[in-house]
PDB file with one MODEL, atoms N, CA, C and O in Angstrom:
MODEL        1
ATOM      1  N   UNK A   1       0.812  -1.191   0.000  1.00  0.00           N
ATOM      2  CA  UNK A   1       0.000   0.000   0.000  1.00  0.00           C
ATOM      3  C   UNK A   1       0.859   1.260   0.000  1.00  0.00           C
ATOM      4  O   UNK A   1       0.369   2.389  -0.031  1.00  0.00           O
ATOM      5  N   UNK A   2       2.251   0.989   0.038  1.00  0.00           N
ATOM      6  CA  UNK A   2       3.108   2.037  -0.066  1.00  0.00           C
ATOM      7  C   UNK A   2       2.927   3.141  -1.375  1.00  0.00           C
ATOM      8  O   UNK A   2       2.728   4.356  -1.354  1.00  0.00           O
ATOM      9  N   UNK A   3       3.055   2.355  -2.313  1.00  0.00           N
ATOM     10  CA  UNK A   3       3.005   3.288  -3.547  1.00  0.00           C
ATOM     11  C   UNK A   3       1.705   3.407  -4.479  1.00  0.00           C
ATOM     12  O   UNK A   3       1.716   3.913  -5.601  1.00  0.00           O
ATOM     13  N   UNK A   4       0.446   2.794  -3.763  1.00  0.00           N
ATOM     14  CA  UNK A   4      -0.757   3.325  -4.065  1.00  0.00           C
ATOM     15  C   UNK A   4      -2.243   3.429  -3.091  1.00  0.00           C
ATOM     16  O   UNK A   4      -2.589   2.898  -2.036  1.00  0.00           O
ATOM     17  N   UNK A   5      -2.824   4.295  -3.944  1.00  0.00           N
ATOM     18  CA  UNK A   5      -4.408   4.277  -2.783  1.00  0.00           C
ATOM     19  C   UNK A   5      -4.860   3.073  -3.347  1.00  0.00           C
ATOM     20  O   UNK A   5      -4.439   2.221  -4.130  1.00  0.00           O
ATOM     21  N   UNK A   6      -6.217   3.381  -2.440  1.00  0.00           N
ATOM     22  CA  UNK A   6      -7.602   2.575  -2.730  1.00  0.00           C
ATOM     23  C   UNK A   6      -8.498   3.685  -3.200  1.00  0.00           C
ATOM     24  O   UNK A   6      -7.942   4.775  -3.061  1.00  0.00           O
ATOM     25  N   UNK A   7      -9.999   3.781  -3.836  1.00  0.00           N
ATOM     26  CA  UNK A   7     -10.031   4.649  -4.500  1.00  0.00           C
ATOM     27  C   UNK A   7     -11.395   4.708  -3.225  1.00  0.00           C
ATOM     28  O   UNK A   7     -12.166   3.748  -3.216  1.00  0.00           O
ATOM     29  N   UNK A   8     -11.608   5.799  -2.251  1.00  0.00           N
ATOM     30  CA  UNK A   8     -12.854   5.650  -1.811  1.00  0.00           C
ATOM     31  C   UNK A   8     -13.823   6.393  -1.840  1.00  0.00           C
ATOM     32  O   UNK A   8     -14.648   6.259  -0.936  1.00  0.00           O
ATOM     33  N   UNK A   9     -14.048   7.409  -2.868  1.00  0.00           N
ATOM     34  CA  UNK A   9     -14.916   8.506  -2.957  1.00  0.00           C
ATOM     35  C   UNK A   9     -15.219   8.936  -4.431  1.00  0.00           C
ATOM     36  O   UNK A   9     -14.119   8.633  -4.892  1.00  0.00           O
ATOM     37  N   UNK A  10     -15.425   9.080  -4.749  1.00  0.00           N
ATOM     38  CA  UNK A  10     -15.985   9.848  -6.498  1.00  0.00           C
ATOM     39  C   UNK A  10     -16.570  11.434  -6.068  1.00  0.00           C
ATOM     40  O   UNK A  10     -17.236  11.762  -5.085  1.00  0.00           O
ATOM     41  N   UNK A  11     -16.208  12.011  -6.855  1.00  0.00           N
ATOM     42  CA  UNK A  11     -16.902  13.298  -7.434  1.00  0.00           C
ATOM     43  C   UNK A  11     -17.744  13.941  -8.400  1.00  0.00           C
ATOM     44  O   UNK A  11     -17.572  14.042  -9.615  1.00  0.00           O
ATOM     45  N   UNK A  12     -18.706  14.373  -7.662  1.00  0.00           N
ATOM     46  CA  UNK A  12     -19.596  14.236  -9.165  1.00  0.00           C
ATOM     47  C   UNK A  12     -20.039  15.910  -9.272  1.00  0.00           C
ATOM     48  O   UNK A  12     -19.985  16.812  -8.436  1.00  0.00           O
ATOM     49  N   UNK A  13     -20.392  15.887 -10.364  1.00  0.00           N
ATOM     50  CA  UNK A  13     -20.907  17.918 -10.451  1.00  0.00           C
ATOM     51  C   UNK A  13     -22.065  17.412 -11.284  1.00  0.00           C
ATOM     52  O   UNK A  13     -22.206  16.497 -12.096  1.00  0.00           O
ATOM     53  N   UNK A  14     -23.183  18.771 -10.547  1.00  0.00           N
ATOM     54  CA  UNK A  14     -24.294  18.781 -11.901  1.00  0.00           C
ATOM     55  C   UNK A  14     -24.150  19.647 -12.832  1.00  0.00           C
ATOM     56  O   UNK A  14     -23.990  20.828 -12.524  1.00  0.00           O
ATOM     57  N   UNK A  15     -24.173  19.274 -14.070  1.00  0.00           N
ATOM     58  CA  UNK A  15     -23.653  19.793 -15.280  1.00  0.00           C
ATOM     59  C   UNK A  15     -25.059  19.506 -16.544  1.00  0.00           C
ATOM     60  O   UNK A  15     -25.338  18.518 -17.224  1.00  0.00           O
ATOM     61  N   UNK A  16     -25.651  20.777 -16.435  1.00  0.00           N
ATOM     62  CA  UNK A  16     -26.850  21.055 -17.203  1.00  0.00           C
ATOM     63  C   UNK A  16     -27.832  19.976 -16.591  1.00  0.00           C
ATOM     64  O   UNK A  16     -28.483  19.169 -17.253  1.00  0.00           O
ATOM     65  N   UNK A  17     -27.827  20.092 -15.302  1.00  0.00           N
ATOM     66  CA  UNK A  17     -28.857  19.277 -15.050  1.00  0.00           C
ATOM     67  C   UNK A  17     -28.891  17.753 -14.723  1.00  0.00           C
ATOM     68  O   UNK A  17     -29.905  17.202 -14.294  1.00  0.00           O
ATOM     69  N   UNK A  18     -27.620  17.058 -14.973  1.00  0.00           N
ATOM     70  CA  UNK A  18     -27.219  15.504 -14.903  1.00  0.00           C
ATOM     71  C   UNK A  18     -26.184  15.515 -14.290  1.00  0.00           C
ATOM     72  O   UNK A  18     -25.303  16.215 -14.789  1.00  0.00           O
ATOM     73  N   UNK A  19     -25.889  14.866 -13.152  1.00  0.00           N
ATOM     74  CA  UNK A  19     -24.961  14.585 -12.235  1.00  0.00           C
ATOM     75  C   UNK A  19     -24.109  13.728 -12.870  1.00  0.00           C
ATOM     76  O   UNK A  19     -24.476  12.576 -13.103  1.00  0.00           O
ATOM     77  N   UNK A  20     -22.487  14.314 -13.343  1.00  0.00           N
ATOM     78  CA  UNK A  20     -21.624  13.560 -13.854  1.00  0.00           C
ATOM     79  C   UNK A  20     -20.196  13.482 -13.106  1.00  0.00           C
ATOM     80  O   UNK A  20     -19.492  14.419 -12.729  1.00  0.00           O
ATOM     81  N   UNK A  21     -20.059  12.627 -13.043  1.00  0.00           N
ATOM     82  CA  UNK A  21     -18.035  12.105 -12.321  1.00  0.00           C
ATOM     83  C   UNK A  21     -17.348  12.775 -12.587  1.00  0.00           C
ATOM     84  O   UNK A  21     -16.946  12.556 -13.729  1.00  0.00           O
ATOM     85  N   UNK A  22     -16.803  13.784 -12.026  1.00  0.00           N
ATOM     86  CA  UNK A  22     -15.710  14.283 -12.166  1.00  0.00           C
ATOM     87  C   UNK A  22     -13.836  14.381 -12.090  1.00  0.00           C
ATOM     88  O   UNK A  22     -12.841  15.006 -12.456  1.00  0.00           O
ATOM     89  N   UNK A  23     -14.452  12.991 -11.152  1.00  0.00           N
ATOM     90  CA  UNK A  23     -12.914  12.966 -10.118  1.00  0.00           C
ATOM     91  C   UNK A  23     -13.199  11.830  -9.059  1.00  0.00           C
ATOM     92  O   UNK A  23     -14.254  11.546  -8.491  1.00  0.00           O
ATOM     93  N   UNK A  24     -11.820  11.209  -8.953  1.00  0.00           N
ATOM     94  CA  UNK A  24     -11.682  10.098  -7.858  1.00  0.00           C
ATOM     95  C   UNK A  24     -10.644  10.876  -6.144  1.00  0.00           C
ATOM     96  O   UNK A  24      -9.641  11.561  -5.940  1.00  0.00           O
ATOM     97  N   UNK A  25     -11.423  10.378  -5.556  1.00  0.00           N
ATOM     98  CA  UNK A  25     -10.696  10.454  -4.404  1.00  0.00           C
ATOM     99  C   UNK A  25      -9.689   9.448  -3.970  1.00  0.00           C
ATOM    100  O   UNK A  25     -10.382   8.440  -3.835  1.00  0.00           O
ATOM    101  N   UNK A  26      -8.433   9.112  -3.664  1.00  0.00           N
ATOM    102  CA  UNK A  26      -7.702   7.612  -3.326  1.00  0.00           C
ATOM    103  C   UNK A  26      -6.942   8.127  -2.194  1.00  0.00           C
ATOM    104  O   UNK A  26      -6.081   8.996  -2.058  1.00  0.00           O
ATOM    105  N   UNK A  27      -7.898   6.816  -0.971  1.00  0.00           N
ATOM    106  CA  UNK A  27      -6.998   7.223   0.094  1.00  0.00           C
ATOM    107  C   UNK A  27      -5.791   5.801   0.568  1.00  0.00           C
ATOM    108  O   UNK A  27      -6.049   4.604   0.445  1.00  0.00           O
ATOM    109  N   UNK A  28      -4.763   6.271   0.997  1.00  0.00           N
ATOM    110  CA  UNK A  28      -3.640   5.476   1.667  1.00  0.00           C
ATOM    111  C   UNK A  28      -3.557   4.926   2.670  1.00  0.00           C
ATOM    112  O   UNK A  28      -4.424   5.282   3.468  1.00  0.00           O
ATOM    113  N   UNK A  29      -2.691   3.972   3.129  1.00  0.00           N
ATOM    114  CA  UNK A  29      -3.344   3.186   4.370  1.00  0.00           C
ATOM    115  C   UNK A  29      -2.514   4.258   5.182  1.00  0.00           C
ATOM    116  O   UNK A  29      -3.030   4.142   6.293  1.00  0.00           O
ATOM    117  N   UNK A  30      -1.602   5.170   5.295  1.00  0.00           N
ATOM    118  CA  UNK A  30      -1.420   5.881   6.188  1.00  0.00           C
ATOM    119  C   UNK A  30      -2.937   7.196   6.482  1.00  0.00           C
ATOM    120  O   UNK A  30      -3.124   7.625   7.621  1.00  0.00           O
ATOM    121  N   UNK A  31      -3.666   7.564   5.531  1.00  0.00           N
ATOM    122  CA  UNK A  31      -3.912   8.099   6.140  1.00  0.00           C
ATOM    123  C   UNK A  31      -4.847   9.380   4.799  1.00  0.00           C
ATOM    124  O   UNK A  31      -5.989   9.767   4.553  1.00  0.00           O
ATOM    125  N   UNK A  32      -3.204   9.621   4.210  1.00  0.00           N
ATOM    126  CA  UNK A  32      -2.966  10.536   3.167  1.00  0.00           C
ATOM    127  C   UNK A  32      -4.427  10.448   2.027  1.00  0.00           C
ATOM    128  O   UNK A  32      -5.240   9.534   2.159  1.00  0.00           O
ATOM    129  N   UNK A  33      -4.570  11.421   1.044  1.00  0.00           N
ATOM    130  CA  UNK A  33      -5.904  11.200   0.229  1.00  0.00           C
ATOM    131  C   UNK A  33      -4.954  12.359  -0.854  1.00  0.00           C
ATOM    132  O   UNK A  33      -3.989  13.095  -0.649  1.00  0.00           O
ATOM    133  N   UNK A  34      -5.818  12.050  -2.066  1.00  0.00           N
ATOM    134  CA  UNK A  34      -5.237  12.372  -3.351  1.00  0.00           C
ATOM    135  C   UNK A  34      -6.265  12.693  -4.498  1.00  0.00           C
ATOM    136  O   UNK A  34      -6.799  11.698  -4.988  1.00  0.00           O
ATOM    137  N   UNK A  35      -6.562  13.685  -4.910  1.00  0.00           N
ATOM    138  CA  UNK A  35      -7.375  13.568  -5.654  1.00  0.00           C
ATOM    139  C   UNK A  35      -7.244  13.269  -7.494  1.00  0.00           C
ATOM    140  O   UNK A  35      -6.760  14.127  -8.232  1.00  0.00           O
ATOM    141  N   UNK A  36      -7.640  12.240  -7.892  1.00  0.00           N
ATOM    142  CA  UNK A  36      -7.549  12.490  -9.225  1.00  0.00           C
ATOM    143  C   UNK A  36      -8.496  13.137 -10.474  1.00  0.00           C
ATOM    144  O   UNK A  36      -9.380  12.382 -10.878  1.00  0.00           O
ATOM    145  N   UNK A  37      -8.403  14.356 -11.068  1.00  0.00           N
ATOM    146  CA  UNK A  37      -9.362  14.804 -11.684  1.00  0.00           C
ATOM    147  C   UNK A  37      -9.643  14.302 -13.506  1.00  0.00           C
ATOM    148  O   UNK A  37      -8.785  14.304 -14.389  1.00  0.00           O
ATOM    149  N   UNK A  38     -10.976  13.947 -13.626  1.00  0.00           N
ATOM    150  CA  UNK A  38     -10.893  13.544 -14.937  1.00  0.00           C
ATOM    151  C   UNK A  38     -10.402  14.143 -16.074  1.00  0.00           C
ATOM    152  O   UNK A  38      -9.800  13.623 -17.013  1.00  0.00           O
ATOM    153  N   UNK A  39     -10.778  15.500 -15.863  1.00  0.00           N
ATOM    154  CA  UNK A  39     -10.979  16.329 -17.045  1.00  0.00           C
ATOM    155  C   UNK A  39      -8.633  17.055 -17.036  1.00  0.00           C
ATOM    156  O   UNK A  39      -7.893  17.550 -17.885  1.00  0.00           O
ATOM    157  N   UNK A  40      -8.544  16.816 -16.181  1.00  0.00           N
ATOM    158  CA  UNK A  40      -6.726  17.124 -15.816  1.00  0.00           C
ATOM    159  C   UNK A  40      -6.787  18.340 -14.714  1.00  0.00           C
ATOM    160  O   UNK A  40      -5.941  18.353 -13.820  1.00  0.00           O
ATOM    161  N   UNK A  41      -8.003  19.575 -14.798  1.00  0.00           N
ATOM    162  CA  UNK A  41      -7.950  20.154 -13.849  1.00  0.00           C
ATOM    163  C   UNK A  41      -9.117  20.306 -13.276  1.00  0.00           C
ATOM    164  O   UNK A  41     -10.254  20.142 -13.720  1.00  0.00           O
ATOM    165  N   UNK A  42      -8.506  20.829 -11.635  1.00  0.00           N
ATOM    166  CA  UNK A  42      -9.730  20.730 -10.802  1.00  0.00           C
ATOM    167  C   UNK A  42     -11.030  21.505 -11.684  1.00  0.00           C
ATOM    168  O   UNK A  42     -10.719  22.292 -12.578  1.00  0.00           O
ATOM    169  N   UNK A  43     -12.522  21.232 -11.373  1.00  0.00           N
ATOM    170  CA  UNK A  43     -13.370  22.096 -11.998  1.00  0.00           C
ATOM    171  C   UNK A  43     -13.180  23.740 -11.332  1.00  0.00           C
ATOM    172  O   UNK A  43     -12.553  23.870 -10.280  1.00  0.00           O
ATOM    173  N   UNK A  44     -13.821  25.055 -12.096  1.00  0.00           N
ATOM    174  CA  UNK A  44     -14.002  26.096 -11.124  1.00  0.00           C
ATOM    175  C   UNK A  44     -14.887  26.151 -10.809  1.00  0.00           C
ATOM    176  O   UNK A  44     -14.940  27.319 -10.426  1.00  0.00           O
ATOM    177  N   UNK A  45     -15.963  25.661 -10.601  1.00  0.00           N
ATOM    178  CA  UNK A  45     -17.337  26.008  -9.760  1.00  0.00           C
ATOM    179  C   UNK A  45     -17.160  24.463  -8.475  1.00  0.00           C
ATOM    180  O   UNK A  45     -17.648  23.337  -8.380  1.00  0.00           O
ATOM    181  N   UNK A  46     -16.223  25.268  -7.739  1.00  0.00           N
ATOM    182  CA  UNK A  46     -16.287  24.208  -6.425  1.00  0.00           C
ATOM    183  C   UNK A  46     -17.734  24.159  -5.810  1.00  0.00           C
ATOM    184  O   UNK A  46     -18.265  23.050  -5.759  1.00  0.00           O
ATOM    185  N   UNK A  47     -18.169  24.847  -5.513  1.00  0.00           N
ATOM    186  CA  UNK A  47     -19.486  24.846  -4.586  1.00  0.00           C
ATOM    187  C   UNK A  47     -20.766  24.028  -5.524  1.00  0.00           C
ATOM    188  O   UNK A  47     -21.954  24.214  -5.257  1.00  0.00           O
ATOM    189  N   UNK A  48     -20.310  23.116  -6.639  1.00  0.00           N
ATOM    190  CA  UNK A  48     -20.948  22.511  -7.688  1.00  0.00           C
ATOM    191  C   UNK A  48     -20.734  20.824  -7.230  1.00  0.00           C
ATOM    192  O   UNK A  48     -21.344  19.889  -7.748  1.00  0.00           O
ATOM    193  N   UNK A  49     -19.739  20.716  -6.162  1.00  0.00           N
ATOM    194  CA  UNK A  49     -19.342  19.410  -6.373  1.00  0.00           C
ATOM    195  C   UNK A  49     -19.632  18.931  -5.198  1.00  0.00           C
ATOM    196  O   UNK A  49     -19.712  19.603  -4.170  1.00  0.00           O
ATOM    197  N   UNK A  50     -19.896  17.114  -5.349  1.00  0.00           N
ATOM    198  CA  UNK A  50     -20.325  16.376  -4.345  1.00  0.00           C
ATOM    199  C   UNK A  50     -18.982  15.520  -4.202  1.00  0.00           C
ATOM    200  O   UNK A  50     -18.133  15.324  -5.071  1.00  0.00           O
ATOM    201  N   UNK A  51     -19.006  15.080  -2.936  1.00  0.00           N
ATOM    202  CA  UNK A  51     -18.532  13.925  -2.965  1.00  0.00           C
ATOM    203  C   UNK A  51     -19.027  12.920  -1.824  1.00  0.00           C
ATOM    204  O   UNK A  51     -19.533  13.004  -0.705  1.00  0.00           O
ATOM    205  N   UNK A  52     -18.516  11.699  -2.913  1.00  0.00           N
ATOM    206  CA  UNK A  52     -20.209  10.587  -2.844  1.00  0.00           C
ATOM    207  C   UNK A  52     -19.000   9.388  -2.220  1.00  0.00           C
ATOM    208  O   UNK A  52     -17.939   9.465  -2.841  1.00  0.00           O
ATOM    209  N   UNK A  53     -19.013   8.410  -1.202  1.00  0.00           N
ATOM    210  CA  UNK A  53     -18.402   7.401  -0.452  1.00  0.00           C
ATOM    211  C   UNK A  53     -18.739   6.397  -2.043  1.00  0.00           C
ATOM    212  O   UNK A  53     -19.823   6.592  -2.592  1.00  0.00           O
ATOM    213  N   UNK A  54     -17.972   5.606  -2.527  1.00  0.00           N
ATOM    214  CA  UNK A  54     -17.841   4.516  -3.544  1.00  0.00           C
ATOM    215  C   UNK A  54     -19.210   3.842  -3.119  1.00  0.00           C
ATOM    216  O   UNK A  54     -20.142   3.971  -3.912  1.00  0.00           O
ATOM    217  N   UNK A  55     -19.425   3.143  -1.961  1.00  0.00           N
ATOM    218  CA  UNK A  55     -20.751   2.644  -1.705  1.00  0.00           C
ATOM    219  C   UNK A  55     -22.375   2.943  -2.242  1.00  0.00           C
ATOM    220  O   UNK A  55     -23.371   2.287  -2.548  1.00  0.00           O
ATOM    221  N   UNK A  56     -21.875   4.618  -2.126  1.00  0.00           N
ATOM    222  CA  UNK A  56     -23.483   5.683  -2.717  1.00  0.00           C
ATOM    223  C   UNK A  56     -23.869   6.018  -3.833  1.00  0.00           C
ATOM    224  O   UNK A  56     -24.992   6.276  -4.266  1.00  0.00           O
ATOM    225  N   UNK A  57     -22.193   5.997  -4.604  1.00  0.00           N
ATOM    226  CA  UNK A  57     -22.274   6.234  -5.664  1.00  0.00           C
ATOM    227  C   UNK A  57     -23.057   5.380  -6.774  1.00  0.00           C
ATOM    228  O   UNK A  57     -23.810   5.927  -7.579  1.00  0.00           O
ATOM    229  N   UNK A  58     -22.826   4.016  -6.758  1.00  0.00           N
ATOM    230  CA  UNK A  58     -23.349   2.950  -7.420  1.00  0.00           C
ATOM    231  C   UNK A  58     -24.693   3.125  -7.768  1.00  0.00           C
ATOM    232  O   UNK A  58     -25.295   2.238  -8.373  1.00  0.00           O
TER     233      UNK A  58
ENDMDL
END
Protein backbone atom coordinates (compact mmCIF):
# COMPACT_ATOMS: atom_id res chain seq x y z
CA UNK A 1 0.00 0.00 0.00
CA UNK A 2 3.11 2.04 -0.07
CA UNK A 3 3.01 3.29 -3.55
CA UNK A 4 -0.76 3.32 -4.07
CA UNK A 5 -4.41 4.28 -2.78
CA UNK A 6 -7.60 2.57 -2.73
CA UNK A 7 -10.03 4.65 -4.50
CA UNK A 8 -12.85 5.65 -1.81
CA UNK A 9 -14.92 8.51 -2.96
CA UNK A 10 -15.98 9.85 -6.50
CA UNK A 11 -16.90 13.30 -7.43
CA UNK A 12 -19.60 14.24 -9.16
CA UNK A 13 -20.91 17.92 -10.45
CA UNK A 14 -24.29 18.78 -11.90
CA UNK A 15 -23.65 19.79 -15.28
CA UNK A 16 -26.85 21.05 -17.20
CA UNK A 17 -28.86 19.28 -15.05
CA UNK A 18 -27.22 15.50 -14.90
CA UNK A 19 -24.96 14.58 -12.24
CA UNK A 20 -21.62 13.56 -13.85
CA UNK A 21 -18.04 12.11 -12.32
CA UNK A 22 -15.71 14.28 -12.17
CA UNK A 23 -12.91 12.97 -10.12
CA UNK A 24 -11.68 10.10 -7.86
CA UNK A 25 -10.70 10.45 -4.40
CA UNK A 26 -7.70 7.61 -3.33
CA UNK A 27 -7.00 7.22 0.09
CA UNK A 28 -3.64 5.48 1.67
CA UNK A 29 -3.34 3.19 4.37
CA UNK A 30 -1.42 5.88 6.19
CA UNK A 31 -3.91 8.10 6.14
CA UNK A 32 -2.97 10.54 3.17
CA UNK A 33 -5.90 11.20 0.23
CA UNK A 34 -5.24 12.37 -3.35
CA UNK A 35 -7.37 13.57 -5.65
CA UNK A 36 -7.55 12.49 -9.23
CA UNK A 37 -9.36 14.80 -11.68
CA UNK A 38 -10.89 13.54 -14.94
CA UNK A 39 -10.98 16.33 -17.05
CA UNK A 40 -6.73 17.12 -15.82
CA UNK A 41 -7.95 20.15 -13.85
CA UNK A 42 -9.73 20.73 -10.80
CA UNK A 43 -13.37 22.10 -12.00
CA UNK A 44 -14.00 26.10 -11.12
CA UNK A 45 -17.34 26.01 -9.76
CA UNK A 46 -16.29 24.21 -6.42
CA UNK A 47 -19.49 24.85 -4.59
CA UNK A 48 -20.95 22.51 -7.69
CA UNK A 49 -19.34 19.41 -6.37
CA UNK A 50 -20.32 16.38 -4.35
CA UNK A 51 -18.53 13.92 -2.97
CA UNK A 52 -20.21 10.59 -2.84
CA UNK A 53 -18.40 7.40 -0.45
CA UNK A 54 -17.84 4.52 -3.54
CA UNK A 55 -20.75 2.64 -1.71
CA UNK A 56 -23.48 5.68 -2.72
CA UNK A 57 -22.27 6.23 -5.66
CA UNK A 58 -23.35 2.95 -7.42
Amino acid sequence: MKWFGYPVEVIVSDIDGEQVEVGIVYQWANGDRRIRWYAGDEPEDQANLQYLPLSESA
